[in-house]
C-alpha positions, 0 to 999 in steps of 0.5 A, spaced: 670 857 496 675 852 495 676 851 503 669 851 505 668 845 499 674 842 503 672 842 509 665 840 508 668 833 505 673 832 510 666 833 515 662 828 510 668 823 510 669 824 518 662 823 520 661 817 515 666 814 517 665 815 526 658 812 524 660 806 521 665 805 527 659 806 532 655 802 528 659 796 527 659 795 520 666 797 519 668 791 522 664 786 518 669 780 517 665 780 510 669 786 508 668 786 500 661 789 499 662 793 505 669 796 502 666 797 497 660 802 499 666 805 502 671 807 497 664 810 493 664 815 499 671 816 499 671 817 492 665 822 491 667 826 497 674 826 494 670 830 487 667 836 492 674 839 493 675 839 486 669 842 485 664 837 483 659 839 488 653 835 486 656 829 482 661 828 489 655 829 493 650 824 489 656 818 489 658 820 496 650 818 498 650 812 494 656 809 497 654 811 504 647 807 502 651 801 500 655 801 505 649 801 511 644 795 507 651 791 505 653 791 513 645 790 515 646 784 511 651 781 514 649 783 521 643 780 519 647 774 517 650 773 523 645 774 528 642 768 525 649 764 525 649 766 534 642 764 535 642 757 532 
């Protein structure tokens, strides 16, 4: 049981992170909010193993929330700056 639980916050932490990298929002240069998200979700991926399942799963989707609407902003922000 514990094995599974760790593989699937292995899977969460790995999916998250190749879609922020394919959506570009790991690379925002206004990293404080995005990070922030970030470790939310490392955080609450970290609680599944040790068997917090649903407090784990409820952070982890908090953070991934943050994580997305804070990067939106900021591309926003920037596409903004490239059009003037």
């Amino acid at each position: 049981m514990k094995s599974v639980m760790r593989r699937l916050g292995l899977v969460i932490v790995c999916m998250l992170t190749l879609s922020l990298l394919a959506s570009g929002f790991a690379l925002a240069a206004d990293d404080s909010k995005v990070k922030a998200g970030t470790r939310q979700v490392e955080r609450g991926a970290k609680k599944i193993p040790e068997g917090k399942v649903g407090e784990g799963v409820k952070e982890t989707g908090k953070g991934i929330g943050k994580t997305v609407s804070e990067g939106a902003k900021y591309s926003g922000k920037k596409v903004k700056e490239a059009v003037k």
